[in-house]
Each structure stands twice: as C-alpha cells, then as structure tokens.
N, C-alpha and C positions, 0 to 999 in steps of 0.2 A: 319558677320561670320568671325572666326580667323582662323588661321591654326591650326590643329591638331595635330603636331608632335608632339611625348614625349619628354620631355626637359631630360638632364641627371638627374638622380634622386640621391639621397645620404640619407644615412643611418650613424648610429652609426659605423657599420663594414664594410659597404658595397657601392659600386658606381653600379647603374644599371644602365647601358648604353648600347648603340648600339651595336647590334652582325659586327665584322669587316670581311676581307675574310679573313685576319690570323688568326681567331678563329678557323680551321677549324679543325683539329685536338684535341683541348682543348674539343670543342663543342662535336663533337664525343665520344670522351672516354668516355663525361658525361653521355651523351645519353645512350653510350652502359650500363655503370656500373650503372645507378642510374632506371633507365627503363627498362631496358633488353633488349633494341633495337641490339641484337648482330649476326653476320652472321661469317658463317664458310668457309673457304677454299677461294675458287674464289668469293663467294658471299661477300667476306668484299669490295673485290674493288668495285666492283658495288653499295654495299652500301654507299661507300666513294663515288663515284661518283654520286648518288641521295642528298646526303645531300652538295656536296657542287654544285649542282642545287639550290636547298633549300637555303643556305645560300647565294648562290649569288641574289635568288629573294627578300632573305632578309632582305637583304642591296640595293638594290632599292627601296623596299615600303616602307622603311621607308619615304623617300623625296616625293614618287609619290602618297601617301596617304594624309601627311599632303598636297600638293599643290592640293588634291579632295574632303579637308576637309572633308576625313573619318576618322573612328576612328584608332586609332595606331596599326589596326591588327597586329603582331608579334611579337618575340620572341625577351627578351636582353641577356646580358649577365649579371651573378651577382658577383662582382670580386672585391676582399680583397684588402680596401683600405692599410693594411698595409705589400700587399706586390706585388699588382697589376694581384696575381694566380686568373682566372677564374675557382670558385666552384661551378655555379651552372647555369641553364638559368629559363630563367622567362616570364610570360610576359600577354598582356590581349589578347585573340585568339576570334575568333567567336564561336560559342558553338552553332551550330542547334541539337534539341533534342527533346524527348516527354515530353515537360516540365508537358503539361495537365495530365499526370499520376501522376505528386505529386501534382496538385493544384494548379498550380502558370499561373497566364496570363489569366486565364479563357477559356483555350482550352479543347478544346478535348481530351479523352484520344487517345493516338495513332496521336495523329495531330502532324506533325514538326515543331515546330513556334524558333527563333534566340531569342539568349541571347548572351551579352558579359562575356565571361567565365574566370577569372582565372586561370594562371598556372603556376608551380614550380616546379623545379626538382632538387635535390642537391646532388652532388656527395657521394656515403656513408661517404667517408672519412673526411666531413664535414657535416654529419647530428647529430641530435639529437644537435646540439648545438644553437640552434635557428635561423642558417640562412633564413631558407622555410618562416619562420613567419614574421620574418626583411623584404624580401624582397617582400612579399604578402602584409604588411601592407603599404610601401610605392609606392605599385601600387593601390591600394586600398584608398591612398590617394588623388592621383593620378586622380584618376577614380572620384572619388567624388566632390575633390576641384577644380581641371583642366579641367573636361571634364563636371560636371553636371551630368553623368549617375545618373539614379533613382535606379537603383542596376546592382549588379554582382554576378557572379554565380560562383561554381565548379563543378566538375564533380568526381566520384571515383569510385572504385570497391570495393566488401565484404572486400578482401585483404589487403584493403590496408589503415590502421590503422592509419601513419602516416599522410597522409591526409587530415584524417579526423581529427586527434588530429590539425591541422594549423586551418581547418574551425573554428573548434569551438572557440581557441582561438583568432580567429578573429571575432568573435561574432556572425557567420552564425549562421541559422536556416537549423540543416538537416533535413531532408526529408527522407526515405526510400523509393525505387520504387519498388510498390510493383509488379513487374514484375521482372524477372532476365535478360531479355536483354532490350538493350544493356547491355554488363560487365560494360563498362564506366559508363554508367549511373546508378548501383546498387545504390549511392548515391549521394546527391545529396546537396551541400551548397547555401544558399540565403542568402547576404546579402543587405539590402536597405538604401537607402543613408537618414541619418535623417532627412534631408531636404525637403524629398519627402515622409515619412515612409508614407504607407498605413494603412489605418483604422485600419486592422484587419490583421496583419503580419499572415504569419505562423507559428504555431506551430511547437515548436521541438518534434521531434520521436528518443525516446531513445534507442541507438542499443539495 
C-alpha cells in the first residue's frame, strides 16, 4: 500500500495545489462570491473565524491522511499559473447521500451509503471560461490514474445549471432524484472509471 497524498496537479492554466494558511482570506471571498456562503454584520467575523478552523484542519489532513492511506479528503486551491491569483478551490470531498434513489450501488432508496464526490467552485470573475472543467478533469484524472477509484460522483441543485453544464462535459451520467430533498442532491453526476465500467452504466436523464 502507498501513501495517498495528492501530488500537486497542473493543468494547461492552472496548478491545483494545497490550500496554505495564507489562503485564508483569497479562500473566503471565493467562497463568499461563487457560493453564497456570506454573513452580515458580526456574523462575518465569526464566519471568518469557522473557516480559518476549517483551513487550519485543512492543511493538517492533507499530511495526516496520506500517512492513514486514506483518500485525499479536501479541498485545494486552483490558482493561475500565469500569475499565481487563487480563482477558484476544488477538490475530491466524501459525498454520503441517497445514492439508491437514483439507482446507483444497489441500495435502497432512502439508505445513506458514501461515494467520493467531486467539487468546484470558481470565483464569477473567472467563470464561464473553462476553469471548473480544467480543474475537475485533472482531479478526475487524478482519481482514476493515481488512486484506482471505480468512479466519482457530483452532487447539484435544480439551480444550478453551471454544474451541471462541467458534469456533462466530463462525460457523467446525470441522474435526476426524483425526490426534491436533499437541495444538494436534486442531481446528480456519475462518472466510472473505464477501467472498471460496469455492465450496464446508467442511463442519462435529460433535464
């Protein structure tokens, strides 16, 4: 068995690497402006002070994961190699969900069963230009060539369009759940690693 740590990754425009504790302000505005994660008055300090909790556990697991050869649970940073501004964070997260409501794993509907989950978030002022996709596909690479996983997932709401436009051009199969909760989980991307493709993949469900 080898260690799990993510190696730094590179892209065409992009290095995804480790979140540091200087990030912590860059980190934030993303968050706040690409998410909506935003707090008012006295509640921004307090925010600030949960996220850089968050970031400092951050930057621990990376090292205390690979040496339990677990997988690379968290977040990096995705940050322009030609000028070193962090646009966006990224990364493979744990995804517990009802996956058996779309079909997938052979659960139950309504059972909680883990997936390793995909995620992206890109500040506006750098979307729509294909970062979300650059940086999904080189964890996605990542995930397949480096680690062996038999797939990865994403997760999204009705809303959120952009999302969903990354899954597909990363070859997922969405799903529609056809429950309304979770939000997160309205939809839903599977991709399988071809290596392992199952018999009989998922069908796509066309919004």
């Amino acid at each position: 068995m080898t260690n799990t740590e993510m190696p730094l990754l590179e892209t065409e425009r992009l290095w995804i690497r480790p979140l540091r504790r200087g990030d912590l302000q860059a980190v934030s505005h993303i968050l706040d402006e690409a998410l909506g994660f935003t707090d008012g008055g006295s509640q921004e300090l307090r925010g600030l002070r949960e996220r850089r909790r968050w970031l400092e556990w951050t930057v621990r697991g990376y090292r205390e994961l690979g040496q339990l050869f677990q997988p690379p649970y968290n977040d990096r940073a995705a940050v322009l190699k030609s000028s070193g501004e962090i646009i966006g964070v990224c990364g493979l997260v744990p995804s517990l969900g009802p996956f058996g409501q779309i079909g997938l794993g052979g659960a139950a509907p309504g059972a909680m069963t883990p997936e390793v989950g995909l995620f992206y978030a890109v500040h506006p002022r750098w979307q729509r230009q294909g970062y979300a996709l650059e940086a999904a596909r080189a964890l996605v690479h990542y995930a397949f060539e480096g680690m062996h996983l038999a797939r990865v997932v994403a997760t999204t709401s009705d809303d959120n369009l952009a999302s969903r436009a990354v899954m597909r051009r990363l070859g997922m199969t969405l799903r529609r759940n056809p429950l309304s909760e979770p939000v997160w989980f309205q939809w839903v991307g599977v991709l399988h690693n071809p290596r392992y493709a199952p018999a009989h993949p998922l069908e796509t469900e066309r919004a």
